[in-house]
C-alpha positions in Angstrom: -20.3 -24.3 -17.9 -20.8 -20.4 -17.9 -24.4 -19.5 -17.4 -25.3 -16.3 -19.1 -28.4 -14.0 -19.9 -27.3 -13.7 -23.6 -27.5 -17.6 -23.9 -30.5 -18.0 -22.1 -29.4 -20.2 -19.2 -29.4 -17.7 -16.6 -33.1 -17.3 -16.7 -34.7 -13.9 -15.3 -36.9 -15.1 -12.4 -38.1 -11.5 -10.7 -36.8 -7.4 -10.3 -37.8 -5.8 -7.1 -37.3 -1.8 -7.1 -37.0 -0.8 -3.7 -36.0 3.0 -1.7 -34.2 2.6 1.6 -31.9 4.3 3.8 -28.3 2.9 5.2 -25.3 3.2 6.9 -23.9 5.3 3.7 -27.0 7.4 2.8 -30.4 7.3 0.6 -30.4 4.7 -2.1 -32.7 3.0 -4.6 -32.1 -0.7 -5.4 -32.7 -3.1 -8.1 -32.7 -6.6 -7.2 -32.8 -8.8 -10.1 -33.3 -12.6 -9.2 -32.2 -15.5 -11.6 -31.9 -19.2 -11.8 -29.1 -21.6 -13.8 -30.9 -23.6 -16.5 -31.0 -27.4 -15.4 -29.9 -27.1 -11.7 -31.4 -26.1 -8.3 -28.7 -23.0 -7.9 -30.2 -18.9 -7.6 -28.4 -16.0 -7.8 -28.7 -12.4 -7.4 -27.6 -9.4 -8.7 -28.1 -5.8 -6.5 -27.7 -2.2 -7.9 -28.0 0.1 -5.2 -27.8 3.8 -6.4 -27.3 6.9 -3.9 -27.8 9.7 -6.3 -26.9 12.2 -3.7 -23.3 10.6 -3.1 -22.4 10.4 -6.3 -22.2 6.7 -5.8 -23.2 2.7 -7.1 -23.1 -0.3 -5.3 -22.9 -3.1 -7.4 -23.7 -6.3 -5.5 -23.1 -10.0 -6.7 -25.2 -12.6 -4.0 -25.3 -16.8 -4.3 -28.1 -18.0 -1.9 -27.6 -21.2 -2.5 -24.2 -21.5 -2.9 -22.3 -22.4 -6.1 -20.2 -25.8 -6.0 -17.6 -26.6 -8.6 -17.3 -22.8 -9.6 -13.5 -23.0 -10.0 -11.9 -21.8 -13.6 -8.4 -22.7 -12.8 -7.7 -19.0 -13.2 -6.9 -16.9 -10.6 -6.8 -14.1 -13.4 -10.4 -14.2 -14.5 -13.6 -13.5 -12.7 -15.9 -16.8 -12.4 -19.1 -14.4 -11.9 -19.7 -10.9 -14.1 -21.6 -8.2 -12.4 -21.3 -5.2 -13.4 -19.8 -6.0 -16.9 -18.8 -2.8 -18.6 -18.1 -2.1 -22.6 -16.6 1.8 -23.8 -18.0 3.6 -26.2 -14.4 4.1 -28.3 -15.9 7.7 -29.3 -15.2 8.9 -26.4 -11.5 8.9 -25.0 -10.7 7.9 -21.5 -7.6 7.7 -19.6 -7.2 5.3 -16.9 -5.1 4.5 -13.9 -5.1 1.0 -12.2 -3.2 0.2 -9.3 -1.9 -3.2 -10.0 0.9 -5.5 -8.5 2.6 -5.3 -4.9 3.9 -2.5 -2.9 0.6 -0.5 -2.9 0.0 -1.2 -6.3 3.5 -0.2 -7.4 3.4 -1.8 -11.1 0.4 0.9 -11.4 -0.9 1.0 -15.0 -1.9 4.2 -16.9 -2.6 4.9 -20.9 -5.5 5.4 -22.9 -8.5 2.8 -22.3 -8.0 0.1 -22.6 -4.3 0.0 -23.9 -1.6 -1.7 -21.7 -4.1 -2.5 -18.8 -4.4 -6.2 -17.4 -6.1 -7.3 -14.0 -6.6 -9.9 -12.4 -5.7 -10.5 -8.9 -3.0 -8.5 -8.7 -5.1 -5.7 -9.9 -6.9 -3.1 -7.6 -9.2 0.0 -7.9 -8.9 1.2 -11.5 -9.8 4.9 -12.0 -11.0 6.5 -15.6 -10.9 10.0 -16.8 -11.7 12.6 -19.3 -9.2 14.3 -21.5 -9.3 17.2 -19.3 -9.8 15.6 -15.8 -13.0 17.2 -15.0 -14.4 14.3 -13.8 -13.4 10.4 -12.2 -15.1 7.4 -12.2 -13.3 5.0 -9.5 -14.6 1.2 -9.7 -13.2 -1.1 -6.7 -14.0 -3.8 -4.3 -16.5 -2.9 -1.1 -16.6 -6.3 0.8 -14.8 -9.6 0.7 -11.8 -7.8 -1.0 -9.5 -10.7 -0.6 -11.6 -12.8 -3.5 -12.8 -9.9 -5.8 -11.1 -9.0 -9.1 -11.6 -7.6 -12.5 -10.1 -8.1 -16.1 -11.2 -8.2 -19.5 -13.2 -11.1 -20.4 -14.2 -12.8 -24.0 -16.6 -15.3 -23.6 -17.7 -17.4 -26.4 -21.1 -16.2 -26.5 -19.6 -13.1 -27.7 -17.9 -12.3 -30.9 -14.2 -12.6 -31.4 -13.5 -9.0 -31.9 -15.7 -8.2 -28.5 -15.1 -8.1 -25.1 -15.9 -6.7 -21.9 -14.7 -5.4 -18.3 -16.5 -7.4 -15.6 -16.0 -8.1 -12.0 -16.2 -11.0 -10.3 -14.9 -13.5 -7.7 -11.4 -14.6 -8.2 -11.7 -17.5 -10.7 -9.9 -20.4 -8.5 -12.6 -20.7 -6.1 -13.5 -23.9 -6.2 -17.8 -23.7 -3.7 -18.8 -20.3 -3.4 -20.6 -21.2 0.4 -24.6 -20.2 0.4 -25.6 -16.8 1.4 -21.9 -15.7 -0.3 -22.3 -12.0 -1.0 -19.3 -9.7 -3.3 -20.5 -6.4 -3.5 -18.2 -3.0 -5.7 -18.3 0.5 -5.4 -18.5 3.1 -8.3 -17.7 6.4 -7.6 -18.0 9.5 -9.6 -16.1 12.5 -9.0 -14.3 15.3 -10.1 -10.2 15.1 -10.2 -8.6 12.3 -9.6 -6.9 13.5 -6.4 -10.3 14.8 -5.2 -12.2 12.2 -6.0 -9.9 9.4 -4.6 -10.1 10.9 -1.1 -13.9 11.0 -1.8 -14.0 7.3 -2.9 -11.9 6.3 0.5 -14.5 8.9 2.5 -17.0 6.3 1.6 -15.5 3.1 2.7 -13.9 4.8 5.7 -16.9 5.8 7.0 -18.7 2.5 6.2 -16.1 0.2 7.9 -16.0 2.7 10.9 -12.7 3.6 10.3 -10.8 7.0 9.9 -7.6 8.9 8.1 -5.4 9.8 11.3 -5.1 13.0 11.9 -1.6 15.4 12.2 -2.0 15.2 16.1 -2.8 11.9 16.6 -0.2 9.5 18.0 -0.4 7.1 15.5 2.6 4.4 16.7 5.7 5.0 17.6 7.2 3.7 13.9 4.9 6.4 11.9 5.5 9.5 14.7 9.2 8.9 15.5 12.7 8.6 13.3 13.7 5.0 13.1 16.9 2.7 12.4 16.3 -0.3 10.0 18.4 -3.3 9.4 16.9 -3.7 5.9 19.9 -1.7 4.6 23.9 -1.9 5.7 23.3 -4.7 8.1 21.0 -6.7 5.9 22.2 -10.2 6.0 25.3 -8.5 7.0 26.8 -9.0 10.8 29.3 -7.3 11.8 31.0 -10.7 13.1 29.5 -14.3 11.3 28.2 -15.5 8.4 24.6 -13.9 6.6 22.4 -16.1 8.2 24.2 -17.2 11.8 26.0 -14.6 12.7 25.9 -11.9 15.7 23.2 -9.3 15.0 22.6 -8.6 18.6 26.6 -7.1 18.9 25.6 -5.8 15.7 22.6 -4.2 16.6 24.0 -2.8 20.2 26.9 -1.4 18.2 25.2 0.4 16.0 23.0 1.9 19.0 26.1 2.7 20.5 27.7 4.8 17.8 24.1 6.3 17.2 23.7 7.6 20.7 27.3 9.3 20.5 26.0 11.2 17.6 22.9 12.0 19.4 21.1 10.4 17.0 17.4 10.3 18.7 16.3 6.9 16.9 12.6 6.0 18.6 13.1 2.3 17.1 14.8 -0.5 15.7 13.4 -2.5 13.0 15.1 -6.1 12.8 14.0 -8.0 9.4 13.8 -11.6 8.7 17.3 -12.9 9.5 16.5 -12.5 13.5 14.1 -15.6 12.5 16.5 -17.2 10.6 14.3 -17.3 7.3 16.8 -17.9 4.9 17.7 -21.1 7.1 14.2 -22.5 6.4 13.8 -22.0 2.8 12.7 -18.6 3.1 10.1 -19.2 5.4 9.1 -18.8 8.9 9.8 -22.0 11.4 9.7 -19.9 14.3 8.9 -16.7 15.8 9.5 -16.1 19.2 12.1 -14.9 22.0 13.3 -18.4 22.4 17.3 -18.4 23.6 17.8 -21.9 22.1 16.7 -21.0 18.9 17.5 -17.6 18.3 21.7 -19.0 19.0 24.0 -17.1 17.8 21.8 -14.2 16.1 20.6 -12.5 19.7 22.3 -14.9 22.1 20.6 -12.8 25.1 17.3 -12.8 23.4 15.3 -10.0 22.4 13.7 -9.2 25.6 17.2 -8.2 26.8 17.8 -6.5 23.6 14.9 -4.0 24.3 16.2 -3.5 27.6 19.5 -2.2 26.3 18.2 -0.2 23.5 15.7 1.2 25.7 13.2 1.7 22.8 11.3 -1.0 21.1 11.5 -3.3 18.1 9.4 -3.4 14.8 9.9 -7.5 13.2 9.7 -8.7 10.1 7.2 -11.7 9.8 7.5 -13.9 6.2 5.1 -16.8 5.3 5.1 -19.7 7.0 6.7 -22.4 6.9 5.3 -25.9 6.7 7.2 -27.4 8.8 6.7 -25.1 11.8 5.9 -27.3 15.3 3.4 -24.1 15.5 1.4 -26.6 12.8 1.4 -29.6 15.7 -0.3 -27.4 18.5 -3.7 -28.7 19.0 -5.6 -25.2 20.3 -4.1 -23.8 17.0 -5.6 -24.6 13.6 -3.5 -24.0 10.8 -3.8 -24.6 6.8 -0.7 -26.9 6.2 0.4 -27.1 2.3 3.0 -29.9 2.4 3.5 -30.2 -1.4 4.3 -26.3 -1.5 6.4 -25.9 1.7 4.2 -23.7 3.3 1.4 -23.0 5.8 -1.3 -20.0 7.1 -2.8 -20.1 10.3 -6.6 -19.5 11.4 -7.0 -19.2 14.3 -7.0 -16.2 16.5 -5.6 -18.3 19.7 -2.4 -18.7 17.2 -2.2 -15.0 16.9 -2.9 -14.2 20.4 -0.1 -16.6 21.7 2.1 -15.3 19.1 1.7 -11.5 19.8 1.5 -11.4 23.4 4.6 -12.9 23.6 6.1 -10.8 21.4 4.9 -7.9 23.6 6.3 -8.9 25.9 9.8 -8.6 24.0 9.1 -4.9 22.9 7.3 -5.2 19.6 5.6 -2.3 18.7 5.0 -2.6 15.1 5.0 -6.3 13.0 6.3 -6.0 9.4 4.0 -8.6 7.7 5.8 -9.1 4.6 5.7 -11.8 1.5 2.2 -11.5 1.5 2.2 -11.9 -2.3 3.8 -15.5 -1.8 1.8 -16.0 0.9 -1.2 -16.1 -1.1 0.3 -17.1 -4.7 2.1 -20.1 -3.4 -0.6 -21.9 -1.8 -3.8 -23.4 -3.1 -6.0 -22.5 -0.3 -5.6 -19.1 -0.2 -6.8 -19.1 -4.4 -9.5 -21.7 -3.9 -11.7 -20.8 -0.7 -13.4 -17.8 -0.2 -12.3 -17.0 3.2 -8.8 -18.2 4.1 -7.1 -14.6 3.7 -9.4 -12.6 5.0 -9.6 -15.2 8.3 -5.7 -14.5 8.4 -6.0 -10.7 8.4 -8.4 -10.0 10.2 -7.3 -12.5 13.0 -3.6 -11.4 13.1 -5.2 -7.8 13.0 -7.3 -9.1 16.3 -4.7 -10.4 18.0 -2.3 -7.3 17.5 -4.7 -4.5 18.2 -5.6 -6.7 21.7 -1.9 -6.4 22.1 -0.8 -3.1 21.1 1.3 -3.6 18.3 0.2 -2.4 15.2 1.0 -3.5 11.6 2.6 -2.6 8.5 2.2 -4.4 5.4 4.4 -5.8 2.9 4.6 -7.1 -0.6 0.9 -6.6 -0.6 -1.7 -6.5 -3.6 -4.2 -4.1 -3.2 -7.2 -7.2 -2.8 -4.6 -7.3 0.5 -3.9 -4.2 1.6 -7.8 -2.7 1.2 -8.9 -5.1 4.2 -7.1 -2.6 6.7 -10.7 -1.4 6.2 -12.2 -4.3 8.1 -8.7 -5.2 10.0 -9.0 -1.3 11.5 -7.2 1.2 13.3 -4.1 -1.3 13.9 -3.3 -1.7 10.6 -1.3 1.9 9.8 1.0 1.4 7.2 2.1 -0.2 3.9 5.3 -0.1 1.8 4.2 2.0 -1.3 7.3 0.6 -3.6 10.0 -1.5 -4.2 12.6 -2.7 -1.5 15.6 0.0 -0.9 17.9 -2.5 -2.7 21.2 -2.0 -4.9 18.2 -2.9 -8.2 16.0 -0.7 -7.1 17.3 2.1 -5.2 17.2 4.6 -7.9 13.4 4.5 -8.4 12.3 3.3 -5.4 11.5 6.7 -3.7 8.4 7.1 -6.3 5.8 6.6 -4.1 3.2 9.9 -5.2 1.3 7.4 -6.9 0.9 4.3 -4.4 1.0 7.1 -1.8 -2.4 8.4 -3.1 -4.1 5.6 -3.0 -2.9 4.2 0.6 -3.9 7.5 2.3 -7.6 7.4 0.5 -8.1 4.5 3.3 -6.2 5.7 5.9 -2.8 3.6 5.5 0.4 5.6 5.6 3.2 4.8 2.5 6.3 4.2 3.6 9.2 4.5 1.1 11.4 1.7 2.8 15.2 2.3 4.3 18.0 4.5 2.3 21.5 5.7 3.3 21.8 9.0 4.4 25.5 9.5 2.8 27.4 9.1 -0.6 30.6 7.2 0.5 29.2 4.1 2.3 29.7 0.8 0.6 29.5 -2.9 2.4 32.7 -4.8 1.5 31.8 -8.2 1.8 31.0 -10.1 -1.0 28.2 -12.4 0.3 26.3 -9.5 1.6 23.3 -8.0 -0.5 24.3 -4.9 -0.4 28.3 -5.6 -1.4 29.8 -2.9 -3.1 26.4 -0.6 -3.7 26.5 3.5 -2.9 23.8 5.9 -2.6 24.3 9.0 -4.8 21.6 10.9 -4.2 20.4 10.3 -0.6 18.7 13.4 -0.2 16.1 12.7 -2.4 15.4 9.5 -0.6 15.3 12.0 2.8 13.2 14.2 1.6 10.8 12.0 -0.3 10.5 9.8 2.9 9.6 13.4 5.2 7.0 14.3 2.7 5.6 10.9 2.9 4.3 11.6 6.2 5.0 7.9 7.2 8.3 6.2 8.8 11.3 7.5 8.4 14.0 4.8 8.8 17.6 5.0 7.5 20.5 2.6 7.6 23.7 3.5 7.5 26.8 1.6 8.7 28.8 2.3 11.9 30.7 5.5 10.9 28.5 6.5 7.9 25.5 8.6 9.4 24.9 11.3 7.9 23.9 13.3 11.1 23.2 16.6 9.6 20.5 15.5 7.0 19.2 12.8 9.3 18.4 15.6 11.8 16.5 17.8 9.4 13.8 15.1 9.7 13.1 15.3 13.2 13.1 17.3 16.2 16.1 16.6 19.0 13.1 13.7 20.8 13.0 12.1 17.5 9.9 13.0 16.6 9.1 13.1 12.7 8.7 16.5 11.3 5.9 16.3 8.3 3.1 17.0 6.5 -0.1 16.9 7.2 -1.1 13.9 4.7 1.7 12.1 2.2 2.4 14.2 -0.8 0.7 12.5 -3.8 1.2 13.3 -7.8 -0.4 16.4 -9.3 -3.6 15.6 -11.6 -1.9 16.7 -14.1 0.7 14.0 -14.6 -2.5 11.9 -15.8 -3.7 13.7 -18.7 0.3 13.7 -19.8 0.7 9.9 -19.2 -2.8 9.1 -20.8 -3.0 10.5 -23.2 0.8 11.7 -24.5 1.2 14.1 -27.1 -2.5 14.1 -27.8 -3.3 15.8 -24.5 -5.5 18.8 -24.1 -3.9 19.1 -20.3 0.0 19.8 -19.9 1.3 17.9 -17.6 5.0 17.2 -16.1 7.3 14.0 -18.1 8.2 13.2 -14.8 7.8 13.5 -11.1 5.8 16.4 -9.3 3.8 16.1 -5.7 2.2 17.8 -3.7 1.2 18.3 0.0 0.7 20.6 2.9 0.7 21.6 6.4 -2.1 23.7 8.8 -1.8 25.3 11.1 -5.7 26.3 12.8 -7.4 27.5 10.2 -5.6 30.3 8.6 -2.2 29.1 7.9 -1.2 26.5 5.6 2.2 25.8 4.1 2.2 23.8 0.6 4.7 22.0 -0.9 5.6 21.0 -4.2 8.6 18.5 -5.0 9.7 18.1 -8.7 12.3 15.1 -9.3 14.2 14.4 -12.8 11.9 15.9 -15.0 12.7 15.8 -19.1 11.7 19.5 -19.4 11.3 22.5 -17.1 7.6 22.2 -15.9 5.7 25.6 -14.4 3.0 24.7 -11.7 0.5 27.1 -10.6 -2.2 27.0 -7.4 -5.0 24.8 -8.8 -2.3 22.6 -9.0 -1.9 22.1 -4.8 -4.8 20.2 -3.1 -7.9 21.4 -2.6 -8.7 20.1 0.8 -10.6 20.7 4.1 -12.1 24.9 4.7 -9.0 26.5 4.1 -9.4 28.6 1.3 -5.9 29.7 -0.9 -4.9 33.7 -1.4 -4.9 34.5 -4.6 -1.5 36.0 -4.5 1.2 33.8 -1.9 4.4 33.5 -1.5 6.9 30.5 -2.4 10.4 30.0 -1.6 12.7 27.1 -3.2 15.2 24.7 -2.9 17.1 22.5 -4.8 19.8 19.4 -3.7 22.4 22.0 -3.4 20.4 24.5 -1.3 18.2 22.5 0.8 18.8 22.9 4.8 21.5 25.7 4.4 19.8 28.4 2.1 16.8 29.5 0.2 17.5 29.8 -3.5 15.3 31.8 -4.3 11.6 34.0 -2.8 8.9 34.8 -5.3 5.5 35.3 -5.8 3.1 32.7 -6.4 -0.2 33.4 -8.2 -2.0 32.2 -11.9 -0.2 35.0 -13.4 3.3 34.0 -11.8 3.7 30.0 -11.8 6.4 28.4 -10.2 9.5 26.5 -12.3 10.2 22.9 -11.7 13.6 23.1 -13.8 14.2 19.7 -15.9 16.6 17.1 -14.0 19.0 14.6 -15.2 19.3 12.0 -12.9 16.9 11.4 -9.4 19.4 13.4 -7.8 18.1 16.8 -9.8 15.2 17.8 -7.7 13.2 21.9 -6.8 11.4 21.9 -3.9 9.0 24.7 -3.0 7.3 26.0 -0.3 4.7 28.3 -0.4 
């Protein structure tokens, strides 16, 4: 039964209109009490405004509980607070991050048009026709079990509807003393006000965007080798999921160090476990000699000792039928009927990352997430069994010192690196590097926005560094697939500002672009912050031909690099655009106290150019914008530095 003001069975009980002071600032708050018509049940709705922040809290609290709450819909919120109708007068464009990878299947138009949300969805941003201003609307606490979507209930009319948020609507007993609180923020351009928005929860969960001197890990500061690529379910001797990936690994290190090919890392995915053995889940993972066979026959300990530089390990979903599951100190969620299982406990993920320390893991790729929590009925029904897995796994690692980069992760995911902390450092911002999606997986401006706003690093996964490469086995996923534009995929990972990680085979490297990446150590050279797309893409994508705002039909990004406090080098990266596109200062980020000349100067490249000669030096001012010429495939890119 829904309970409902409108219907008069969510009676008004009292409003108290308090001032106070927090954590966040000055704030006035409206607490509104109700109580469900025919039962003993309460609940609470909270607006705290802090007019000087720019900023609402919307906060949803159940003191006694609410049993039975479930809707059977994962996709629709079982509680409304705020709920929110548009005034059609008024155009808006919106963006939502929505779907895995960062919120890769990102959703942008005119409001409402084309958006959908749910639990996939994530912070959903409107804006005016000329991006003035930005109103950001997300989760603040308990991200894990709070959504949004349009809802039509039948109180209202057929033709009616409205955007609430919620609790995810397969919760089955919200516990007593529950509390789901949002944020609302209100700023000026979207860029600008996202890093604005992500201010606010930073500084509320204690947590901080790294700076470009910190020593972050050793997989965000230094150039890296990934298996996710050439060797991916690919041995060099074997079948996919048996075969020798320590010869291959060593082999690969071999030939790497002739080149002089400083790689800080190796990154081993889900085959060292075996994972396509056990139905694409995890049974084991651990340096254990007798299970590991024929993959690392020496085990991985001995592995890191030859390499002499540690490992970053992909980690799946588990597996139901993991002996992990039988170990009494460890208390584990076990799904039988779906084939799968989640630990909570934080003595599993101590056991599990201190041994795996002690085998050279420096970073954990915690990947399938979206299965993870799709797949199982626990993880949609109860109110804490995902946030007691990341924050426990984020316990155990940062006890450890191995930090963690996430995978195939909604945003209701990713967004508890706020509460998970400093540990938690990166997340894949698109699709895999696969023969699909290769040609689109470098766009990661958007997702990269949004990552950064909390302090997470995008990483653009693996690429080849060279044209001519191509596996030759048939029963290999990457059989018969060639890169053609690889520099874009080298560049877009640099500007990034995360890991930088290719994969070529044995005689393939590309040495000469691979080096323009790094320094002779290995260490990453980058911006500042990741690049992220210029406002004005918005008002184009929005709002179309209709737009009072030019922006690019295609890709353009931005980003920079300081030096003190009176140098600063901005970049702008233009990739396949339909038509030539001119960009002018207001267009490059307007952050921290440096303050821009008026009159600069820019020099460009293109694919052709890029490492060997400038193509071109000019001035750079509103009177003389800079040319982004039109592309025709993802090869076509301009790059300029000014």
């Amino acid at each position: 039964q829904w309970y409902s003001v409108e219907e008069n069975t969510l009676l008004f009980q009292a409003q108290d209109i308090t001032q106070g002071i927090d954590t966040i600032g000055t704030f006035n708050e409206t607490l509104t009490s109700f109580s469900l018509i025919g039962t003993s049940l309460s609940f609470q709705t909270s607006v705290k405004v802090y007019s000087e922040l720019n900023l609402v809290l919307y906060e949803q609290l159940f003191p006694d509980g609410c049993p039975n709450s479930s809707l059977n819909n994962e996709n629709q919120p079982l509680s409304h607070f705020p709920s929110l109708t548009h005034n059609q007068e008024v155009p808006l464009g919106f963006l939502h991050y929505y779907g895995y990878m960062g919120g890769w299947y990102w959703q942008c138009g005119t409001w409402p048009r084309t958006y959908s949300g749910g639990i996939q969805g994530g912070p959903i941003a409107w804006f005016d026709e000329d991006m003035n201003s930005t109103l950001i609307l997300s989760s603040f606490t308990n991200f894990p079990v709070g959504i949004h979507n349009m809802v039509n209930k039948k109180l209202l009319k057929p033709s009616e509807s409205v955007f609430a948020v919620g609790v995810e609507g397969q919760i089955e007993e919200i516990p007593k003393g529950f509390r789901y609180s949002s944020i609302m923020y209100c700023g000026g351009a979207l860029n600008q006000a996202l890093m604005q928005w992500g201010d606010v929860l930073l500084n509320y969960y204690h947590k901080s965007r790294p700076t470009p001197d910190t020593e972050v890990s050793t997989m965000i500061d230094y150039l890296g080798y990934s298996t996710t690529g050439y060797y991916f379910y690919n041995p060099l001797q074997g079948d996919p999921n048996t075969g020798n990936y320590q010869e291959t690994i060593l082999a690969v290190d071999n030939y790497s160090k002739q080149l002089k090919i400083p790689y800080g890392y190796y990154l081993i995915d889900s085959f060292w476990y075996g994972e396509h053995i056990y139905d694409n889940a995890v049974y084991l993972w651990e340096d254990n000699p007798d299970f590991l066979a024929q993959r690392f026959p020496n085990g991985l300990q001995w592995l890191r000792t030859q390499l002499g530089v540690p490992i970053a390990a992909h980690l799946g979903k588990w597996s139901s039928t993991s002996p992990y599951i039988n170990v009494t100190q460890f208390d584990f969620i076990d799904e039988e009927e779906n084939g799968l299982a989640l630990p909570q406990s934080v003595e599993f993920w101590d056991y599990l990352m201190k041994n795996a320390s002690g085998w050279g893991l420096v970073t954990v790729k915690q990947d399938h997430m979206n299965e993870q929590v799709l797949l199982m009925n626990a993880t949609l029904n109860r109110v804490d069994t995902v946030k007691n897995w990341l924050l426990q796994e984020g316990e155990a690692c940062q006890r450890h010192g191995i930090t963690i980069m996430y995978c195939m992760d909604f945003a209701n995911i990713f967004m508890n690196s706020l509460e998970v902390g400093a540990t938690a450092t990166h997340s894949r911002a698109s699709n895999d590097y696969v023969p699909d999606d290769a040609t689109k997986n470098w766009k990661i401006g958007v997702t990269g926005a949004l990552l950064w706003s909390i302090g997470l690093f995008p990483y653009k996964d693996t690429f080849y560094s060279n044209t001519t490469e191509r596996v030759i086995k048939p029963d290999a996923k990457f059989y018969n697939f060639t890169e053609p534009y690889p520099v874009t995929h080298a560049v877009v990972s640099v500007l990034s500002a995360g890991p930088v990680a290719p994969s070529d085979g044995i005689g393939s490297a590309n040495v000469s672009l691979i080096m323009k990446t790094c320094r002779l150590d290995g260490l990453l050279l980058k911006p500042d912050r990741p690049s992220v797309t210029i406002d004005r893409t918005w008002t184009e994508r929005a709002f179309g031909k209709n737009a009072r705002v030019e922006g690019p039909k295609g890709e353009v990004w931005t980003t920079y690099s300081t030096i003190g406090s009176h140098a600063r080098w901005t970049y702008f990266l233009g990739v396949n655009l339909q038509n030539n596109f001119e960009i002018y200062p207001s267009d490059a980020l307007q952050e921290g106290e440096f303050v821009q000349s008026p009159r600069q100067v820019a020099y460009g490249y293109n694919k052709h150019s890029l490492g060997s000669s400038v193509s071109q030096v000019v001035f750079f001012s509103d009177d003389s914008p800079l040319l982004i010429n039109r592309g025709n495939n993802y090869g076509d890119f301009t790059y300029w530095i000014v």
